[in-house]
DOTI-630678 format. One record per residue (C-alpha): residue in three letters; x, y, z. Coordinates in pm, whole numbers, padded with zeros to 5 digits, always signed. Layout:
! residues N
ALAXYZ...
This chain:
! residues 629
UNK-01174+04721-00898UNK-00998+05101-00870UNK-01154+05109-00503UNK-00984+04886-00307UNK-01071+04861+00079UNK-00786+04861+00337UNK-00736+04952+00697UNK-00530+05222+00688UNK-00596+05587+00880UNK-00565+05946+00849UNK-00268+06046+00895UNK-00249+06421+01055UNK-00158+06665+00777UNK+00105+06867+01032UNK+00297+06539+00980UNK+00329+06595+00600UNK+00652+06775+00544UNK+00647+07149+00484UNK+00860+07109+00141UNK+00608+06798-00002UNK+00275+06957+00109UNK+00366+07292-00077UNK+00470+07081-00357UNK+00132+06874-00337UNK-00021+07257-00332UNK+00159+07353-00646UNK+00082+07056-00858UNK-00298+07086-00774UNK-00335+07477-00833UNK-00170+07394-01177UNK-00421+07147-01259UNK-00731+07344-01093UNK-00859+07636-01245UNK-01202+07729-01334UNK-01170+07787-01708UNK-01015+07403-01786UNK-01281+07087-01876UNK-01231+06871-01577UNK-01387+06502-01630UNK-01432+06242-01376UNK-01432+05896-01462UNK-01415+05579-01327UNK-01448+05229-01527UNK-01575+04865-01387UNK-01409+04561-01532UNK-01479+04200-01504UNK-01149+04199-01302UNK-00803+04349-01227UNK-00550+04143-01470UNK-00570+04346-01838UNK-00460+04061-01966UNK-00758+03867-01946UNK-00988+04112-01830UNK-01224+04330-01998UNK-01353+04696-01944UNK-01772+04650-01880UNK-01861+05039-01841UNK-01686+05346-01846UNK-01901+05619-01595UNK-01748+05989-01671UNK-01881+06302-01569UNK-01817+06671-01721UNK-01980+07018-01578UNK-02187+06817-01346UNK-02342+06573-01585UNK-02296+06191-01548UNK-02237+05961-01847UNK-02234+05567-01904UNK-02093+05428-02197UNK-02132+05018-02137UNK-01921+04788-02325UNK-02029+04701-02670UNK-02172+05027-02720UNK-02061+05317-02936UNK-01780+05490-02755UNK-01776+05815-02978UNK-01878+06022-02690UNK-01639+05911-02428UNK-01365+05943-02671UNK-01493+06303-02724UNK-01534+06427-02382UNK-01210+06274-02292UNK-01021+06454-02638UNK-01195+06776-02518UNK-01108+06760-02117UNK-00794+06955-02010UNK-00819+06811-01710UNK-00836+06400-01562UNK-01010+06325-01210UNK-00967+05935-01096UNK-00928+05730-00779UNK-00600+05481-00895UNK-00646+05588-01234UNK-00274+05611-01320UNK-00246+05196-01241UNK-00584+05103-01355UNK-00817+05332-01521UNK-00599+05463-01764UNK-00394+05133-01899UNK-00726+04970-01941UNK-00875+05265-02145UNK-00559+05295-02332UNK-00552+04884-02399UNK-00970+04909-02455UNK-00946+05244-02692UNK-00659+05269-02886UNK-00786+05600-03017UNK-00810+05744-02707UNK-00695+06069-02587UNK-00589+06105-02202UNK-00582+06464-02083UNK-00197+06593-02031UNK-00335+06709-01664UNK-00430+06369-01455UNK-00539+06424-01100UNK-00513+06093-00920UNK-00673+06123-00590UNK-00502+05809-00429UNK-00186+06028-00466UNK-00280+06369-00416UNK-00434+06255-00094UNK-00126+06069+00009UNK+00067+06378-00053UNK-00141+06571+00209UNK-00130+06277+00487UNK-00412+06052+00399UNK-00434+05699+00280UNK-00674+05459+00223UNK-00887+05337-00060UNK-01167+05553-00176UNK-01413+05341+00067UNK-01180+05418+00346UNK-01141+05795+00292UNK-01531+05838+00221UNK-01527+05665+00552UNK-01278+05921+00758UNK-01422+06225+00550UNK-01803+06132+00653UNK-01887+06131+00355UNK-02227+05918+00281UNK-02309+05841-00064UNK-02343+05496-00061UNK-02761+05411+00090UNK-02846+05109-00071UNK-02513+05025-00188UNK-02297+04920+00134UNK-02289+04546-00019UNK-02150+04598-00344UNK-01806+04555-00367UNK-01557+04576-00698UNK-01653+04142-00649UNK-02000+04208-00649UNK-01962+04488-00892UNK-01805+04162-01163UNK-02102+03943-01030UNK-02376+04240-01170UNK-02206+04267-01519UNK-02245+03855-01517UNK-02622+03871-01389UNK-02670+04175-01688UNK-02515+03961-01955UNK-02756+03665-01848UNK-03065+03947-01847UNK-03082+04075-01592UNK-03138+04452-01696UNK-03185+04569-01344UNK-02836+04445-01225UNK-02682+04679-01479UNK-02869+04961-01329UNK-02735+04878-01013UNK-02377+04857-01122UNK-02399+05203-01330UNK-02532+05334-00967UNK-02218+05185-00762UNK-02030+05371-01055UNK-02198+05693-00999UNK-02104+05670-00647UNK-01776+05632-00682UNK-01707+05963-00896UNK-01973+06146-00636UNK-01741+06038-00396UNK-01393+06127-00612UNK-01568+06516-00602UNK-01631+06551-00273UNK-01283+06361-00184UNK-01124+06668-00471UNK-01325+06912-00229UNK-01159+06799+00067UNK-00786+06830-00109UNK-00890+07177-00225UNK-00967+07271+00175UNK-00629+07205+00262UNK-00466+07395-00009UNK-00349+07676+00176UNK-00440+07942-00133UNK-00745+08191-00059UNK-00714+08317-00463UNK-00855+07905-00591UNK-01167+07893-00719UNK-01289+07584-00725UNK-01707+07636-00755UNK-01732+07379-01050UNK-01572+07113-00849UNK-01819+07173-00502UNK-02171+06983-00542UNK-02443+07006-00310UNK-02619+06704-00142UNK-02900+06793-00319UNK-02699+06831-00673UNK-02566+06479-00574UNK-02942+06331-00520UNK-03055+06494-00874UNK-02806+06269-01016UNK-02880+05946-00872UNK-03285+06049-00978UNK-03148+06099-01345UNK-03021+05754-01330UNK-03399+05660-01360UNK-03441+05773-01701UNK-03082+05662-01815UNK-03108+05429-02126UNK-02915+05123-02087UNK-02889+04856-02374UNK-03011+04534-02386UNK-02829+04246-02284UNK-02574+04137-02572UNK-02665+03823-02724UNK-02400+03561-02620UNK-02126+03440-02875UNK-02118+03113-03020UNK-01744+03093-02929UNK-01870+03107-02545UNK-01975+02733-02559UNK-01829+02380-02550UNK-01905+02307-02930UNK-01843+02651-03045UNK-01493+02643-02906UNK-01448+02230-02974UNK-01642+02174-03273UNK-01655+01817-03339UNK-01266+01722-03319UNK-01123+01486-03121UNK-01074+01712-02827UNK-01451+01735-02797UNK-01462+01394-02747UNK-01140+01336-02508UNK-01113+01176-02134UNK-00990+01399-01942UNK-00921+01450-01554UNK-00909+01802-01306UNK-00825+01800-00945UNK-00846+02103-00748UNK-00539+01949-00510UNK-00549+02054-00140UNK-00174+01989+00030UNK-00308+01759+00287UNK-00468+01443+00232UNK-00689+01556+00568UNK-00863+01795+00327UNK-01091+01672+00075UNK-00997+01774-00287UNK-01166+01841-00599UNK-01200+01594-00871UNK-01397+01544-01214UNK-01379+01292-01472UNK-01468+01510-01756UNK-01581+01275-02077UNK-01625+01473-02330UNK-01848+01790-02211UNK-01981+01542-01931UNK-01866+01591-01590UNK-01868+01393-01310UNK-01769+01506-00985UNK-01641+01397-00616UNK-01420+01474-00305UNK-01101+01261-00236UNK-00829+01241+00007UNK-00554+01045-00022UNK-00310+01028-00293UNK-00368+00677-00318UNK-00739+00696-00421UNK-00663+00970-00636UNK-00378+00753-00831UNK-00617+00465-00841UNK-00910+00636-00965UNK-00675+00804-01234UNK-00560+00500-01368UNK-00846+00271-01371UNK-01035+00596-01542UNK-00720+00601-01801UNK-00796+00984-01950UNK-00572+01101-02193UNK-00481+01387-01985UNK-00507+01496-01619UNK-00484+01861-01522UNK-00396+01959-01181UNK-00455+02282-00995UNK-00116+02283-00796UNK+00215+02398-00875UNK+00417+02091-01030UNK+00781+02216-01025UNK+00969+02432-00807UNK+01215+02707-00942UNK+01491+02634-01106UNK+01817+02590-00876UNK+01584+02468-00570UNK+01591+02127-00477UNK+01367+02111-00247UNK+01036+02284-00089UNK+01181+02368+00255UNK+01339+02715+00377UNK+01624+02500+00473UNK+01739+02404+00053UNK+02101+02580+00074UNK+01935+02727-00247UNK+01639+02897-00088UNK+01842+03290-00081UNK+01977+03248-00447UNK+01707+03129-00616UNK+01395+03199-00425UNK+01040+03096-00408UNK+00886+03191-00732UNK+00876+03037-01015UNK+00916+03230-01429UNK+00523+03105-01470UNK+00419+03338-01158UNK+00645+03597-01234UNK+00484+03599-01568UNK+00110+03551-01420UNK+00202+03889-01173UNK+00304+04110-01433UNK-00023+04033-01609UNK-00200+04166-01298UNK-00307+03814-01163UNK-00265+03770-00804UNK-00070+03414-00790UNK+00100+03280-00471UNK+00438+03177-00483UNK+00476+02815-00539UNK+00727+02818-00207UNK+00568+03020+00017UNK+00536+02886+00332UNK+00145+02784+00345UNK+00207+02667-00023UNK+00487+02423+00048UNK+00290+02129+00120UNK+00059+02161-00154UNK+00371+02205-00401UNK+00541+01925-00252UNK+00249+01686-00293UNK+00150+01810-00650UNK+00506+01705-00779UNK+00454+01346-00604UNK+00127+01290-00796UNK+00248+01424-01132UNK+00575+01229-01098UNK+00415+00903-01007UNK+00151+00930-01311UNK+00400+00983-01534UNK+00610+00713-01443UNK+00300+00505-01527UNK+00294+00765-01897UNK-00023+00981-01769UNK+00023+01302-01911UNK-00006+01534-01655UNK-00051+01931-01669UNK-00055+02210-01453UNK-00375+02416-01457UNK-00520+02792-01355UNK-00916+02743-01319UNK-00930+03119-01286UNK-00793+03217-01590UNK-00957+02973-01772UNK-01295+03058-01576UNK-01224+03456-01735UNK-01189+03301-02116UNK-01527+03141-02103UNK-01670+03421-01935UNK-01781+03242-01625UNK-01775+03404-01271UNK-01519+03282-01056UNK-01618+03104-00723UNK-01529+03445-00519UNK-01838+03604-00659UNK-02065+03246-00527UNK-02029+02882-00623UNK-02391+02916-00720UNK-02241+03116-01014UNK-01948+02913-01118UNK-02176+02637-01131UNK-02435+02808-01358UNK-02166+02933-01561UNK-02023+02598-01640UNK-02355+02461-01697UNK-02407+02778-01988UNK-02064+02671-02113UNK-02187+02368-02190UNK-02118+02105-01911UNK-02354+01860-01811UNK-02339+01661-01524UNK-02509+01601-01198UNK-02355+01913-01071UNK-02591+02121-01256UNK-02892+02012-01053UNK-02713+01969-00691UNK-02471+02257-00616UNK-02137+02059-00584UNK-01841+02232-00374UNK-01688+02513-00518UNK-01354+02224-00526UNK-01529+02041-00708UNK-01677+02305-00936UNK-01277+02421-01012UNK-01201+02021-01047UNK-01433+02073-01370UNK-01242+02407-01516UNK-00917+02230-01449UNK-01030+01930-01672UNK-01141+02185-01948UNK-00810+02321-01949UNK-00714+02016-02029UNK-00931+01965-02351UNK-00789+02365-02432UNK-00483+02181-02441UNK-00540+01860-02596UNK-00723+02125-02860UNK-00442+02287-02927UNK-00580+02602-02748UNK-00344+02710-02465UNK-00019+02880-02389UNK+00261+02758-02167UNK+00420+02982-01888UNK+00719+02947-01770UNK+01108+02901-01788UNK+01331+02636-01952UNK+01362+02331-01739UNK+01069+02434-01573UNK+00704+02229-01569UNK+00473+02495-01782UNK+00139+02629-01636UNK-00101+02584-01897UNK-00370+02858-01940UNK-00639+02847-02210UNK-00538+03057-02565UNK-00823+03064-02785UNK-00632+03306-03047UNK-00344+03027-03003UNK-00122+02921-03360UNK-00083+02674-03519UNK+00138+02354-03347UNK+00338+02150-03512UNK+00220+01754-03590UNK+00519+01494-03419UNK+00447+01126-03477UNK+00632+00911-03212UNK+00781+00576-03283UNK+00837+00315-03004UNK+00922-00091-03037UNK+01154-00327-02911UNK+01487-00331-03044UNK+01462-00446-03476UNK+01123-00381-03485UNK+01128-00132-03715UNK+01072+00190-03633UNK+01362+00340-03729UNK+01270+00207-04118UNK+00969+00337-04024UNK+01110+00669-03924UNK+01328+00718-04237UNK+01026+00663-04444UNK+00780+00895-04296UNK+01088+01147-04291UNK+01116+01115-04681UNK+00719+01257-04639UNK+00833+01574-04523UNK+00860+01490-04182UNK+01209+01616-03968UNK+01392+01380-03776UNK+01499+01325-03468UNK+01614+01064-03265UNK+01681+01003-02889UNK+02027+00779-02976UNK+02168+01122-03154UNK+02117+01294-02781UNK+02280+00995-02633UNK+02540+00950-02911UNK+02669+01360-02845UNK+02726+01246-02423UNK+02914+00941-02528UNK+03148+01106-02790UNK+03203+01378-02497UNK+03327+01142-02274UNK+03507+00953-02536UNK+03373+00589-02499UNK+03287+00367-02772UNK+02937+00442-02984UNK+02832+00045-02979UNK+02443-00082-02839UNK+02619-00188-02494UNK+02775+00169-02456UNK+02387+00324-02577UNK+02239+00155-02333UNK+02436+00221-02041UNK+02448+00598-02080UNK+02079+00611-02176UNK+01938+00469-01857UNK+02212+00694-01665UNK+02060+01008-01859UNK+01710+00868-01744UNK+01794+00811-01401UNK+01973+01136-01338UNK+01874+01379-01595UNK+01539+01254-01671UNK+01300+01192-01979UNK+01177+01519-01965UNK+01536+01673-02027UNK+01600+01384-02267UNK+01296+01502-02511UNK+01357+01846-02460UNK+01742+01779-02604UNK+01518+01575-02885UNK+01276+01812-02981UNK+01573+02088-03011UNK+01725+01927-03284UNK+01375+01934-03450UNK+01411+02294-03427UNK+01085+02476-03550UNK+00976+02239-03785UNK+00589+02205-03862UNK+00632+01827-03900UNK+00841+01615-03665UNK+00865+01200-03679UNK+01064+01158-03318UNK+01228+00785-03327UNK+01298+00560-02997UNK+01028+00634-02740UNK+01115+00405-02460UNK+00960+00506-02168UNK+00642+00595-02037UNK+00764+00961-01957UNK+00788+00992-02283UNK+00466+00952-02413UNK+00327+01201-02123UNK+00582+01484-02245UNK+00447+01484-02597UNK+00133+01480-02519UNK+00173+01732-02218UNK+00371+01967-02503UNK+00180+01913-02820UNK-00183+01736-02687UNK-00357+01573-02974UNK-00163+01716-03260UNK+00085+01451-03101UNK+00071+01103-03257UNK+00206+00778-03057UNK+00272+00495-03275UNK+00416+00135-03194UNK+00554-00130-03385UNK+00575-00448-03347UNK+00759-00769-03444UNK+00822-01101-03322UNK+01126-01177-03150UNK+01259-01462-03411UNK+01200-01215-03691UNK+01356-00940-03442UNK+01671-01124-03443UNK+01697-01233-03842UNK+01655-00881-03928UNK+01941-00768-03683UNK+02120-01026-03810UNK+02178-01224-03514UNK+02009-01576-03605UNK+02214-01884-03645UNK+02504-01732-03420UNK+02465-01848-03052UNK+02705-01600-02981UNK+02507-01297-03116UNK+02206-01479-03047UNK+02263-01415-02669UNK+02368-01070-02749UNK+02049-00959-02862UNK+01850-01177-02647UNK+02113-00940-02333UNK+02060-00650-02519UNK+01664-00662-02570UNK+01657-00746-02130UNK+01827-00486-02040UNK+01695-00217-01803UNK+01639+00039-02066UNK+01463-00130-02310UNK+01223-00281-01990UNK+00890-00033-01997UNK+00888-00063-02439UNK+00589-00295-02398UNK+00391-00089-02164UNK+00506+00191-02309UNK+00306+00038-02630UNK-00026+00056-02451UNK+00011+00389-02463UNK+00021+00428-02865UNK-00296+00603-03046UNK-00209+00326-03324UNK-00003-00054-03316UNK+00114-00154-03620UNK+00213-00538-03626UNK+00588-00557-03882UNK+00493-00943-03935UNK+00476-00960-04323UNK+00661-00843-04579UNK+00831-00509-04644UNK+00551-00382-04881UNK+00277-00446-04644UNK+00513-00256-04333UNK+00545+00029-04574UNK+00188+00019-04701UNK+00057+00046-04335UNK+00327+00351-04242UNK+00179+00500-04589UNK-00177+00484-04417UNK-00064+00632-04062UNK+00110+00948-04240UNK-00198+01020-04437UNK-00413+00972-04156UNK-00137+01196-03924UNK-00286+01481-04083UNK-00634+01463-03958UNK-00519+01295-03589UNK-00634+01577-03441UNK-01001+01647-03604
């Protein structure tokens, strides 16, 4: 909220310099003077980021009379009064107020004169948030209101929007407060204006004046609470696609396994909830669960250039602690912690061993922010009470034991982390970060369209690249991991045979990775709408499309027997070639194919003839279109 509390003190105005307190002086006699329309105003929001936050009232006060306009309602008059005022009074207003009114009300005129009393009271020697300086400048305005907080202040708008009427009057009367307080905080500036000419009458209100106003507040009309939108629910965001329907796991990670964490095995819009420990037991119950996702609250990479989590990494000065996804997160006013700070090493360090050993075993795996996803769907975050994360999960349209029994609150972000997932799998979410870094995912409901890849995998002859060449003659764009491969080889001039494929494949794998391996495939897609990728042969790769494209990704493995392998490659009746293939199909990069199949949304057995193969691929291209409904 604009007030925020610190510990800071007066400092004594003597130690102002002479040259910026007469400067101070200037600037406020300019934008003082009896015959200008001074308005006050102060707004409440559901939080500090205007990127996913939201404006809930706007309090503004001109010649002594307060005003409310609450969100939803017609803002003609604010608009007005603020068109008409010569003259802007705010606490922070120049960070907050105003870029929130300008983002809320396009239309809306800010006065060309803009006192901001966090500044004009710097100038003159004191700082402090408006708490504070009430504090130092005895000022008491607050009876009945010394609990509220800009936290509490998010946790009334929540408790009006669920009916609560008289939590709305409550928040409109922390509001008044804090422009009572911004006048008798102007007063005190005026004092130390060394001028005896200023008059400043309009801007000096009696206690009693003061009182009047909060009794006025009695009579003020506040509106109903809005109905809630459809959108705000489970279904009404799902629908009935697959998504709706998905397996999906969240873990609220701690970075010891001495500290319980957070997890939920999210079926659908079921939850189910618990505290683990060890990496072990979360691995274990991952697997034997077997979601289609799992969605982690921990960072999952580290910046790009570091190699490690420690201040020791030679590249710790170059390249430093933060990752492009925080960066990005901070400039949209959310208060993220670097992924390398000290107290966030271990919990960095032990989020890239899960998400590397799941997939290695081709578990997708995603980074999550529960918070921003808790802001989309309109549900209090923990700070404002677990009681009310858990109530506004249930009103999402969760269900689960945790709605009777008040889980932890790790628990409780366990479940938001799993629904980022389904945003995902959805199709709903954006990715922040760099290249060749691990994207946070953060729900999008105004997200566009993706584009539809179909992945082939088999053993070597199987047929998926006749496969591949057919759905491509659909309409499809293709690309092909061997094409990646083939541009290393040619740059280091070897031979392009199978044995020379194979050998600088699995030393891309090993050193490069899978991840940079699709990344080089998907470029050569470029920004087609429909992509048919050919020659998934690992595990990793089935968890990068699905972590990049969720369900508008297809998996699809073919299958042939190893006699019929052969005779199509050619190889039967020649011992020679014989134990070629039977060399090549062993060798280290073709070993994960088969579990790599397990994987697939769809097998397709290449037993009969080349009409029936060609029939089935028919079926799994017109069914590609609706693989995500």
């Amino acid at each position: 909220m604009p007030s925020t509390i610190s510990n800071n003190f007066l400092v004594s105005r003597s130690s102002v310099p002479a040259n910026v307190r007469m400067r101070a002086e200037r600037e406020l006699l300019a934008a003082i003077d009896a015959s200008r329309r001074v308005l006050f105003l102060d707004i409440e929001t559901t939080g500090l980021s205007r990127y996913y936050d939201e404006i809930t009232l706007v309090g503004y006060m001109s010649a002594g009379q307060y005003y409310v306009h609450v969100r939803g309602e017609d803002p003609s008059h604010l608009l007005d009064e603020l068109a008409s005022a010569e003259t802007l009074v705010t606490f922070n207003g120049t960070l907050f107020d105003v870029p929130f009114l300008l983002q809320t009300f396009e239309e809306a005129s800010i006065p060309a004169t803009h006192i901001d009393l966090r500044y004009a009271t710097r100038r003159l020697g004191l700082t402090g948030g408006q708490k504070v300086l009430e504090e130092l400048l005895g000022i008491k305005l607050r009876n009945g209101l010394e609990e509220v907080d800009g936290a509490e202040a998010v946790l009334l708008w929540h408790r009006y929007l669920r009916g609560d009427i008289a939590a709305l009057k409550m928040l409109v009367r922390y509001n008044l407060a804090d422009i009572q307080g911004m006048c008798k905080i102007l007063d005190f500036v005026v004092d130390q204006v060394e001028h005896p000419d200023l008059w400043v009458e309009f801007v000096r209100m009696s206690q009693g004046e003061l009182e009047q106003q909060i009794i006025a507040l009695a009579d003020l009309r506040l509106p109903a609470p809005p109905l809630r939108e459809n959108a705000s629910s489970f279904y009404g965001v799902f629908g009935d696609r697959s998504a709706s329907r998905a397996v999906v796991v969240g873990v609220d990670l701690t970075g010891s396994e001495a500290k319980p964490s957070g997890y939920c095995l999210l079926k659908g819009n079921h939850a189910e909830t618990c505290l683990v420990k060890t990496d072990s037991e979360i691995v274990s119950r991952i697997l034997q669960a077997r979601p289609q996702l799992v969605s982690i609250d921990s960072p999952l990479c580290l910046p790009v250039g570091r190699t490690r989590v420690t201040d020791d990494d030679p590249g710790r000065d170059e390249f430093g602690i933060m990752r492009i996804s925080e960066r990005i997160l901070k400039r949209r006013g959310i208060n993220v912690y670097p992924c390398l700070l000290p107290s966030m090493q271990k919990l960095t360090e032990r989020g890239i061993r899960l998400a590397t050993a799941l997939r290695s075993a081709g578990v997708p795996v995603i980074e999550s922010y529960p918070g921003a996803a808790q802001d989309i769907m309109g549900i209090p975050r923990k700070g404002a009470g677990p009681q009310w994360l858990q109530r506004g999960l249930a009103e999402f349209g969760i269900s689960g034991d945790f709605v009777e029994d008040l889980p932890s609150h790790d628990e409780l972000d366990a479940i938001t982390s799993a629904l980022v997932g389904t945003f995902l799998l959805d199709g709903k979410f954006e990715a922040l970060g760099g290249e060749r870094e691990s994207p946070l995912i953060v729900p999008n409901l105004k997200a566009g369209s993706m584009p539809l890849v179909i992945g082939l995998s088999g053993r070597i002859a199987a047929g998926k690249t006749t496969a591949a060449r057919w759905i491509e003659g659909s309409g499809y764009t293709y690309t092909r991991f061997s094409l990646v491969i083939d541009d290393e080889i040619v740059a280091r001039n070897l031979p392009l045979d199978r044995a020379t494929r194979q050998a600088v494949g699995m030393e891309l794998h090993e050193n490069r990775g899978q991840p940079w391996l699709c990344e080089q495939v998907l470029k050569r897609a470029g920004d087609a709408d429909l992509i048919v990728v050919d020659g998934l042969r690992w595990p990793d790769d089935h968890a990068f499309f699905v972590e990049r494209f969720g369900n508008h990704f297809r998996h699809i493995h073919i299958r042939a027997p190893i006699e019929m392998r052969m005779r199509r490659s050619g190889a039967d009746g020649i011992a020679e070639s014989r134990e070629g293939f039977l060399e090549a199909d062993a060798q280290p990069v073709e070993s994960m194919i088969d579990t790599l199949g397990q994987l697939a949304a769809e097998t397709i057995d290449n037993f009969g003839s080349i009409e029936q193969f060609q029939t089935e691929i028919s079926r799994v291209i017109n069914q590609a279109g609706i693989g995500v409904r």
